[in-house]
C-alpha positions in Angstrom: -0.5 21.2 43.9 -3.1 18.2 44.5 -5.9 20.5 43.8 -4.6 21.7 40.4 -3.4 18.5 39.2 -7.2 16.9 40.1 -8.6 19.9 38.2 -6.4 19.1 35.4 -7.1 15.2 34.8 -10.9 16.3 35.0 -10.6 19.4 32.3 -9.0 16.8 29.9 -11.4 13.5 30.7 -13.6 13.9 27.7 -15.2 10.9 28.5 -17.2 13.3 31.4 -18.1 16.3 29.7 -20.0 17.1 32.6 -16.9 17.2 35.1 -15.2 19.5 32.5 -17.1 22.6 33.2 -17.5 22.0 36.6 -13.9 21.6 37.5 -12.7 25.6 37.7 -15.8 25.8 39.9 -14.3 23.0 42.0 -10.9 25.2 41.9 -12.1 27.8 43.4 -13.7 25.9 46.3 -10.5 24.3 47.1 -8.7 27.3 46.9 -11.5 29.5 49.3 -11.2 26.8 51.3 -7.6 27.2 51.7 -7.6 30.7 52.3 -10.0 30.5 55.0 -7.7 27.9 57.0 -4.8 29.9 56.3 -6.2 33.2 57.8 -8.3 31.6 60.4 -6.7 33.2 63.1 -7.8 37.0 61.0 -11.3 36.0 61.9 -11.1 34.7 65.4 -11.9 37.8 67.4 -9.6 38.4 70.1 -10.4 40.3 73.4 -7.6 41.6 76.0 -10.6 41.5 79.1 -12.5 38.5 80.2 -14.2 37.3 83.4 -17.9 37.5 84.7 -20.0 35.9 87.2 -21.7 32.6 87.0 -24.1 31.7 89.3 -23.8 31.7 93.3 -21.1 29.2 93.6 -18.6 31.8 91.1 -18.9 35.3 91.7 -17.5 37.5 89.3 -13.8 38.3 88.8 -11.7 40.4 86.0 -9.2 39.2 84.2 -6.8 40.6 81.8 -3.7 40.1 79.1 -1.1 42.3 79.6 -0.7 42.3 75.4 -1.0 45.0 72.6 -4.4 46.3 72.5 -4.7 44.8 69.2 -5.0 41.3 70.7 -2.7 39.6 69.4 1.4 39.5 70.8 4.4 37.7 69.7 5.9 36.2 73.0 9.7 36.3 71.3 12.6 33.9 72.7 11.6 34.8 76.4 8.3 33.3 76.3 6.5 35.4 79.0 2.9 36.2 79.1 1.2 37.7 81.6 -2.4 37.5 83.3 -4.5 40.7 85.2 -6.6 39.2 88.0 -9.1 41.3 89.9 -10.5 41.1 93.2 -13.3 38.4 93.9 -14.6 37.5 97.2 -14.5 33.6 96.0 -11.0 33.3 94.1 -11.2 30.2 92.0 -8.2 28.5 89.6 -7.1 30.6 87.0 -8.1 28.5 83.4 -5.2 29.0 80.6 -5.7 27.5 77.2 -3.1 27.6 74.6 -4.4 26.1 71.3 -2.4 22.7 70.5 0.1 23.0 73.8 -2.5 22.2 76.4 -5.2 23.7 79.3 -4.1 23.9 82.5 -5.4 25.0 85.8 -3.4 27.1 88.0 -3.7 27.3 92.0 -6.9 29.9 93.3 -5.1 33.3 94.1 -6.2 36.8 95.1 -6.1 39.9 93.1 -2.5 40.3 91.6 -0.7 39.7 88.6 0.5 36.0 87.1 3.7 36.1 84.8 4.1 32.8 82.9 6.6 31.0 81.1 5.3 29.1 78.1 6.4 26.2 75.9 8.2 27.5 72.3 5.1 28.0 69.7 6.0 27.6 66.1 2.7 28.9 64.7 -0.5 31.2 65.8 -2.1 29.9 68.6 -5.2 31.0 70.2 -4.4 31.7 74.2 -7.5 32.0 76.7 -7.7 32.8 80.5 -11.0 32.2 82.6 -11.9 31.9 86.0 -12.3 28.2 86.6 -15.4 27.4 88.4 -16.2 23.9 88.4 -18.9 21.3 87.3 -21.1 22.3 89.9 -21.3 25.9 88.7 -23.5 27.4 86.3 -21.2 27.0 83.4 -17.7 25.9 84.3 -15.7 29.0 82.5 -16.6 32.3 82.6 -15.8 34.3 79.5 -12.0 34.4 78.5 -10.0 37.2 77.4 -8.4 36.0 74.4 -5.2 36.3 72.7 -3.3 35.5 69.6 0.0 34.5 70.1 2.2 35.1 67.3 5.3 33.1 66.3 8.0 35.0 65.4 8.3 34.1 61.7 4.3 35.2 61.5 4.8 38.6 62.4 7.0 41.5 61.9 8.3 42.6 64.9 6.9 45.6 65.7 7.3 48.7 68.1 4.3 47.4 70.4 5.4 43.9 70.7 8.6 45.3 71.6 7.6 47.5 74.2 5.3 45.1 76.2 7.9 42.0 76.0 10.2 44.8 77.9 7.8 46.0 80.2 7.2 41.4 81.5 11.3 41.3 81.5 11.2 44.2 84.0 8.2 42.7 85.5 10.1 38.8 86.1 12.8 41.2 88.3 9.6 41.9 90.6 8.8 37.7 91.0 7.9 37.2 94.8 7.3 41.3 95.5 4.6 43.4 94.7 4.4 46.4 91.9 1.8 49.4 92.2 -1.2 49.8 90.0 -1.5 52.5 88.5 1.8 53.1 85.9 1.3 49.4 85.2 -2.3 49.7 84.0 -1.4 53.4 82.1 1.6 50.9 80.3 -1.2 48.9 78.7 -4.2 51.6 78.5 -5.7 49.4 81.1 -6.6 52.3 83.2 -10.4 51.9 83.7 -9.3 48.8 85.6 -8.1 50.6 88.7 -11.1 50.5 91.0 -11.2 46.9 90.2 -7.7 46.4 91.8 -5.7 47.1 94.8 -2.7 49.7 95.0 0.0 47.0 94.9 -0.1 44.1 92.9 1.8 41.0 93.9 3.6 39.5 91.2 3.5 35.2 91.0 5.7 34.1 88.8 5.4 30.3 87.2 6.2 27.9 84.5 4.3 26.0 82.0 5.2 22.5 81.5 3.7 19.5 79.6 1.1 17.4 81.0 -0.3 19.6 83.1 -3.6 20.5 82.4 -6.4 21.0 84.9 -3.8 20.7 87.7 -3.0 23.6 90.0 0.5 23.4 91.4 
């Protein structure tokens, strides 16, 4: 509404005849500009796998969101997502970044799987999970796997989302115990993973809070 209403004082200022033509020009900056905010999250690729090596000091380690193979997941009113690590001779903390709720660092763990309760989102945000390596690394992240997290307003709720929010519920039963592999990583067509994990996976189940970040507990 701003926008048009400039446009209009300078299409009727005669005393700038200049202005005048240039002003649907300057409309349809403001209005491009708009669009690209608006679908940011359209254009911000998004990638289920991360993980790498860098350097000596942070060998190389997997990790994975267990989300749509689309890349992008609409937690719902449980708020669960849920992390893939793989084995590493060197585990480090486990990064997670959620866009405008905070970055945390969770405690160094062996190959299993991390089911996490986040804070209530009201809009897209960008999640990211990374090996955590350190200042005195080669690079302190490794590459993340990245997600969109969809509010529920944002997205129809469709079949996949569905299926994967049921498939962490039945995975929260399993907190504490272990589940195996293989029918876990054929759920998500995360298959090609298996030589990169062990038979069972333990299951470590934590919450989220505020003023966390960069602290493993």
């Amino acid at each position: 509404m701003l926008a048009m209403e400039l446009v209009k004082r300078l299409i009727s200022c005669r005393s700038l005849p200049r202005l005048r033509w240039q002003a649907p020009l300057l409309l349809l900056t403001l209005v491009a500009g708009t669009a690209v905010a608006a679908d940011q999250s359209s254009s911000f690729p998004a990638f289920r796998e991360g993980g790498g090596s860098r350097g000596v000091n942070c060998p190389g380690r997997r990790v994975a969101h267990l989300v749509p193979e689309n890349g992008r997941f609409e937690p719902g009113s449980q708020r669960l997502i849920a992390v893939l690590e793989g084995d590493t001779p060197q585990p480090r903390p486990l990064g997670v970044r959620i866009a405008a709720l905070g970055d945390w660092s969770l405690e160094p763990e062996a190959a299993g799987l991390r089911l996490i309760s986040i804070p209530a989102i009201d809009r897209a945000l960008l999640w990211e999970s990374f090996p955590r390596c350190g200042a005195e690394s080669e690079g302190a992240e490794a590459p993340p796997a990245r997600t969109w997290l969809e509010a529920t307003e944002n997205l129809a709720d469709g079949p996949a989302d569905r299926r994967v929010r049921q498939e962490l519920q039945r995975l929260s039963r399993a907190c504490g115990t272990t589940v195996t592999t293989a029918p876990l990583l054929q759920a998500f067509g995360l298959d090609h993973l298996a030589a990169e994990l062990p038979a069972q996976l333990p299951v470590r189940c934590r919450t989220l809070g505020p003023a966390l970040a960069h602290r493993g507990s």
